[in-house]
C-alpha positions, -999 to 999 in steps of 0.1 A, spaced: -152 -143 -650 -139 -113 -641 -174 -100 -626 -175 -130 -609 -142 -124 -588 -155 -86 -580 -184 -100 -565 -168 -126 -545 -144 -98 -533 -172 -73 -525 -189 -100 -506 -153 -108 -486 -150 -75 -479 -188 -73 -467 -181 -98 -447 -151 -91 -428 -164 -54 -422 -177 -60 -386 -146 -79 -376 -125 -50 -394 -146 -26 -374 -142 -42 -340 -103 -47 -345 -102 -3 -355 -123 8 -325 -103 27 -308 -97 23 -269 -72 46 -266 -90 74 -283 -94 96 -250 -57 85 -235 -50 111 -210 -84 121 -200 -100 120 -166 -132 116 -152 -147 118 -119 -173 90 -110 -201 98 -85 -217 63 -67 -231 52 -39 -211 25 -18 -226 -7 -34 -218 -41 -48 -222 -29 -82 -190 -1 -73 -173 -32 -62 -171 -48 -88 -163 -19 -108 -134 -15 -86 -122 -51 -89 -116 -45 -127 -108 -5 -126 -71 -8 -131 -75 -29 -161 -101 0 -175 -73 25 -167 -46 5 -186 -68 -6 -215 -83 29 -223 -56 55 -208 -81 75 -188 -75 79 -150 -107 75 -129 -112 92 -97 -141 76 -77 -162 95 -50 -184 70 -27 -210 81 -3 -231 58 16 -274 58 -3 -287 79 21 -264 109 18 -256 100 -23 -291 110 -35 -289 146 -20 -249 148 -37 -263 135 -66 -291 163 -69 -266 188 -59 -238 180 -86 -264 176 -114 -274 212 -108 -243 227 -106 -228 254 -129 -196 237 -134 -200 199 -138 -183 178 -109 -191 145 -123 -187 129 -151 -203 92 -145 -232 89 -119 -256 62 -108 -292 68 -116 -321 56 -99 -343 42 -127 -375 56 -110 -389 89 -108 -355 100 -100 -346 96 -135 -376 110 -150 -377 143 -132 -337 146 -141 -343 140 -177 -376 163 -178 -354 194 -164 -324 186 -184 -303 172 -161 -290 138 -178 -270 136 -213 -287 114 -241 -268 82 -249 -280 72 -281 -257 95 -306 -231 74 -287 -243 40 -290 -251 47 -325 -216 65 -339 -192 32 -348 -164 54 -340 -179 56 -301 -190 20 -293 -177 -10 -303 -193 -30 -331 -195 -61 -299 -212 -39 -275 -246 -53 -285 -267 -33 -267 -297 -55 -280 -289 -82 -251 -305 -58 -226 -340 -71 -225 -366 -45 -239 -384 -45 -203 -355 -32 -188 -346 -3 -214 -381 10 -220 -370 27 -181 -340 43 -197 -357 59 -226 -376 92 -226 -402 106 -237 -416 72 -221 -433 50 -250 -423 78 -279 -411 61 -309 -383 83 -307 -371 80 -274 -333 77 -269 -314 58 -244 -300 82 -217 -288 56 -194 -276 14 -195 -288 -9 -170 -260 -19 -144 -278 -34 -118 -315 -45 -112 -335 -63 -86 -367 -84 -84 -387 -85 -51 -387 -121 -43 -390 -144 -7 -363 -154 15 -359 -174 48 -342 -183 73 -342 -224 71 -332 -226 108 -360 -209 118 -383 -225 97 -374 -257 106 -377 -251 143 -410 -231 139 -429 -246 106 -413 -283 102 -394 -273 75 -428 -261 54 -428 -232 29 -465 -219 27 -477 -221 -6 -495 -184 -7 -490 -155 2 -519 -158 31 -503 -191 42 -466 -174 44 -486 -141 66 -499 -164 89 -467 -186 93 -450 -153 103 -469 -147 122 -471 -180 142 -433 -181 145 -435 -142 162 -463 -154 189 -443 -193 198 -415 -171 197 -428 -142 222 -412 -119 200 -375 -132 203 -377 -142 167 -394 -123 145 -417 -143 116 -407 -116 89 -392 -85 86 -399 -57 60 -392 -22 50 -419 -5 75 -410 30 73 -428 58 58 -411 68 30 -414 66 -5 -387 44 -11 -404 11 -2 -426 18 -36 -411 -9 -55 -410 -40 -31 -447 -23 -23 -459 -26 -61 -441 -60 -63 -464 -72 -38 -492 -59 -55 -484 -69 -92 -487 -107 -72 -525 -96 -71 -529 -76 -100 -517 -109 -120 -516 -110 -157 -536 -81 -163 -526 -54 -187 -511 -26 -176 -497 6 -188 -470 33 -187 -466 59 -177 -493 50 -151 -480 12 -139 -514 -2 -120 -521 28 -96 -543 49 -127 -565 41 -152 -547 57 -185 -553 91 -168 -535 111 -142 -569 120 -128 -582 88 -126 -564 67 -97 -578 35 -89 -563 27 -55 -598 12 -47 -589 -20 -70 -598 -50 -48 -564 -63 -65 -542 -33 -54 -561 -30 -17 -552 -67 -13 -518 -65 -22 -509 -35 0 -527 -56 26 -503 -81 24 -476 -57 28 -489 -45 64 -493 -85 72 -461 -93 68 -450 -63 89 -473 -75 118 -453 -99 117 -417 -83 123 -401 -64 149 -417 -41 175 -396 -14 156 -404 -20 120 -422 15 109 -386 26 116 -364 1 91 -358 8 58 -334 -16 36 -307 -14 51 -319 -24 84 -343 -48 77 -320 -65 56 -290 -66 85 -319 -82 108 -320 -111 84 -285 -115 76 -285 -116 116 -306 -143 117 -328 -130 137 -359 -133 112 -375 -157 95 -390 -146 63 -380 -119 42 -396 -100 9 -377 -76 -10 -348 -72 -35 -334 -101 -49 -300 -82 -45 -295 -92 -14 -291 -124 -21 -252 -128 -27 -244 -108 7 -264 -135 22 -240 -159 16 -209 -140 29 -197 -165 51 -178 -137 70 -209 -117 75 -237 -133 72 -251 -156 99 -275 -173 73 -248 -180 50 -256 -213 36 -290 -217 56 -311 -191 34 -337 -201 13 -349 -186 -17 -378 -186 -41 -403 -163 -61 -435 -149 -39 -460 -173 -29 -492 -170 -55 -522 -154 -43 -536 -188 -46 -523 -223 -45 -513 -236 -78 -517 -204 -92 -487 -184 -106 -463 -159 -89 -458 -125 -102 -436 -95 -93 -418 -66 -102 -383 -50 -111 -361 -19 -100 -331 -12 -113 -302 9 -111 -287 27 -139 -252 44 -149 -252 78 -170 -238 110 -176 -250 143 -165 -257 167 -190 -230 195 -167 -200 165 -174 -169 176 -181 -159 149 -201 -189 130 -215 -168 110 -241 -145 97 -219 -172 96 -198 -190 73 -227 -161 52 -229 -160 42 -191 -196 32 -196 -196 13 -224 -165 -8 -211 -181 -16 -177 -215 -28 -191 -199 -46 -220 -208 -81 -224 -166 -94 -213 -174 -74 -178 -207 -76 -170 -203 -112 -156 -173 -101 -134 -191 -71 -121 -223 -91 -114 -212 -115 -94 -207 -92 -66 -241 -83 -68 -264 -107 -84 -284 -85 -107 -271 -89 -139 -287 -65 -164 -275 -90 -202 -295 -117 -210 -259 -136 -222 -246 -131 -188 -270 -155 -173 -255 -179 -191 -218 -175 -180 -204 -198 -156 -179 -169 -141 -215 -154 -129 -237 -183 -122 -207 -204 -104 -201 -174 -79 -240 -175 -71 -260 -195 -48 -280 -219 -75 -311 -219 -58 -305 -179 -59 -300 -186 -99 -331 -205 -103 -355 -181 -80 -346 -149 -98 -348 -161 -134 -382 -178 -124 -390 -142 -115 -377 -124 -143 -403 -144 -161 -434 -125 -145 -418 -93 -137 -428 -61 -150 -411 -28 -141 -419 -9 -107 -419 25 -125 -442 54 -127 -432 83 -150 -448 111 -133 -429 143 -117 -432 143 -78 -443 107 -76 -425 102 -43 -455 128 -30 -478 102 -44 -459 70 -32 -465 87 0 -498 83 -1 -503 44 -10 -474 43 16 -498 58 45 -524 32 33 -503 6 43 -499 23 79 -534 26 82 -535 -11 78 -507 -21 102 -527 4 131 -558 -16 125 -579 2 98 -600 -22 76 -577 -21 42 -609 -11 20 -611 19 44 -575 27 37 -574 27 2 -606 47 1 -585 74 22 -557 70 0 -581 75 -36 -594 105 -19 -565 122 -7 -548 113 -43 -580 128 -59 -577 163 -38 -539 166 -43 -548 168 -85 -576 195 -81 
C-alpha cells in the first residue's frame, strides 16, 4: 500500500512539474536593466510599441528604442554590429544573406543556450509552433544537425497578387486572369486603353538586389514542385560552380517578372518597395505582385485609396487549373554578439514572440510567424478575410527565398540585370545565357 501511495505521488508531482515550472519562471529576474533596441520603422515596431509599457511593467527592464527608416537602418545596423562597444542590444535581422554573412563573421549571438535553459524561457514559450520552414533560415551552419537558433521569426511575407477592383472592373469586366500569361497581358491591356494614365501593374523595377525575393517567388511559380536545395535554392545545381540560370523554368519566370513591369509606369526601373507599393495604395495601378505584408496597410481607411476595393489572391498558375506556388521572406529579431545586455536582451525577445503577444503584434502587420496565431480571432478579426484566406493558401506552396552564400547580393545582381535585359527587349533565353556566363566568370 504504501508503494502504491509513493507512486501515485511521484506521478502528481511529475505531473504538475511544467505548471510548477511556468508559475517559478521568473519575469523579474533582470529588474532594473536596460536595453537599447535597434529597428527599422515598420509595422512589426508598431506593434511592439502598442504593448511596450506592459513589457516594461511586467519584466522591470526599461527599453529605449532607436527607429530609422529601411533604407538608412541596414547601413546602422552594419555599423553597430561591428562596433567595439556594443550599442544595441535587440536588432532586426534580415533573414537573407544579411543574416548569413553576420553569423559567418561572428556578428550575431546564438539563441539556443537560451531557449533551452528553463531558468531563461518560459516552459509556454513553445518554440515548436514556428513552422520548421521558417526556422531552418534562423539556424547556422545551414542544414547541420547541430545548428542553433540565433534568431526567432517576427515577421514574414509571401509574394502573392493584388488589385485594384476599380480598375479591373472598368478595364477587364471584373475578370481575374487565370495565369500568369493571362494576368501579363491584362496589364497590359489596361496600360494601352488607359494611354498610360493607369498603369496595368506596378512592380519593384530597380536594379538592386533587394527585389531577389519577390524575383525567386515568381520563379518558384515555374519551377513548381520540384526539389530543391539549400544552401543553393533553384539558381545551382548542388554546386557553387554549377549555376543553372539557363533552366527554361527559371528563364520563364524572370520573364514574367519584366512582363509585368512592361506593364507599369514609365518610371518603374527607378521603384523599389516603397514606391511601388505607395502607387497602389494610390490607386493608381491595377495589379500588384509582391509581399503579402502589404496587405493590412491597404486597408487603412485613412491612407489607403483602395481600402476596401483591393483584391487578393495567390499568383496565377503557370497554367490553368494547375497549382500556384511561391516563396517566403522573413524578418527576424536577435541579438548581436557586441550586446550589452544579452539576457535582458533574451527576455525582451522571448516576451514579444510569445504565443499571448504574437497575435497583438501581428495584426499590425499581417505576417504572423506561429502557426497558433492563425487561429486567433484578436489576429484574424483585425484582417481583411480574403487577405486571411490568400496567404494561408500560399503558405501552403511556399518555400523560403534564401540563399546561403557570402556576397549573394553581387550574385542577385546578376539574375537582376537579366530581368533588365528583358524589359529593353533582349529575347529572355539570351538573357539568362548572359547572366550563366557572367555568374560562371565571377567564380574563376
Amino acid at each position: 500500500m504504501f508503494k502504491k501511495t509513493l507512486v501515485l505521488v511521484l506521478l502528481l508531482v511529475l505531473c504538475l512539474m511544467p505548471a510548477a515550472q511556468a508559475q517559478d519562471f521568473d519575469w523579474m529576474r533582470f529588474a532594473g536593466s536596460e536595453i537599447t533596441i535597434l529597428m527599422p520603422e515598420h509595422p512589426v515596431l508598431d506593434g511592439m510599441r502598442s504593448v511596450m509599457e506592459d513589457f516594461e511593467a511586467a519584466t522591470g527592464i526599461t527599453v529605449n528604442v532607436e527607429a530609422l527608416a529601411e533604407n538608412l537602418y541596414f547601413d546602422r545596423m552594419e555599423v553597430a554590429l561591428r562596433a567595439d562597444e556594443g550599442v544595441m542590444d535587440v536588432y532586426m535581422v534580415p533573414m537573407d544573406s544579411t543574416a548569413f554573412t553576420q553569423w559567418s563573421n561572428g556578428l550575431i549571438h546564438p539563441l539556443s543556450p537560451y531557449i533551452n535553459d528553463a531558468s531563461m524561457t518560459a516552459a509556454d514559450y513553445d518554440f515548436a509552433d514556428f513552422p520548421v520552414g521558417f526556422t531552418q533560415a534562423t539556424q547556422y551552419p545551414p542544414g547541420d544537425m547541430a545548428a542553433q537558433d540565433y534568431a526567432i521569426p517576427v515577421s514574414f511575407e509571401a509574394y502573392t497578387l493584388f488589385w485594384n477592383q476599380d480598375i479591373v472592373d472598368e478595364y477587364l469586366e471584373g475578370q481575374i486572369p487565370d495565369t500568369m500569361g493571362g494576368l501579363i497581358e491584362a496589364a497590359q491591356s489596361i496600360t494601352e486603353a488607359s494611354g498610360g494614365a493607369v498603369a496595368g501593374a506596378v512592380m519593384r523595377g530597380i536594379r538592386s538586389h533587394t527585389i531577389m525575393d519577390t524575383v525567386t517567388g515568381m520563379v518558384f511559380n515555374n519551377w513548381g514542385e520540384a526539389e530543391m536545395s539549400l544552401p543553393y535554392n533553384v539558381w545551382f545545381a548542388g554546386d557553387w560552380s554549377a549555376p543553372v540560370l539557363t533552366d527554361e523554368r527559371i528563364t520563364a519566370g524572370l520573364s514574367h517578372y519584366a512582363g509585368m513591369m512592361s506593364a507599369g509606369p514609365i518610371n518603374v526601373q527607378s521603384l523599389d518597395w516603397p514606391d511601388a507599393s505607395l502607387l497602389f495604395q494610390q490607386g493608381r495601378a491595377g495589379f500588384f505582385i509582391d509581399a503579402s505584408l502589404f496587405g493590412p496597410g491597404f486597408e487603412d481607411p485613412e491612407a489607403s485609396a483602395v481600402a476596401g476595393k483591393t483584391g487578393y489572391a495567390v499568383m496565377p498558375p503557370v497554367e490553368a487549373g494547375g497549382a500556384s506556388w511561391t516563396g517566403h521572406w522573413m524578418w527576424g529579431i536577435g541579438i548581436p554578439a557586441n550586446a550589452q545586455n544579452p539576457e535582458a536582451a533574451w527576455y525582451f525577445i522571448q516576451w514579444m514572440t510569445s504565443a499571448d503577444i504574437e497575435p497583438v503584434i501581428g495584426a499590425f502587420h499581417g505576417g504572423a510567424a506561429r502557426v497558433s496565431t492563425w487561429d486567433k480571432a484578436e489576429y484574424v478579426d483585425a484582417l481583411n478575410p480574403l487577405y486571411v484566406d490568400t496567404v494561408l493558401e500560399a503558405m501552403q506552396t511556399s518555400r523560403t527565398t534564401v540563399v546561403f552564400r557570402e556576397g549573394w547580393s553581387e550574385y542577385a545582381l546578376v539574375i537582376v540585370d537579366a530581368i533588365q535585359d528583358m524589359y529593353g527587349g533582349m529575347a529572355p533565353a539570351d538573357a539568362t545565357a548572359k547572366a550563366q556566363q557572367r555568374i560562371i566568370e565571377m567564380d574563376q
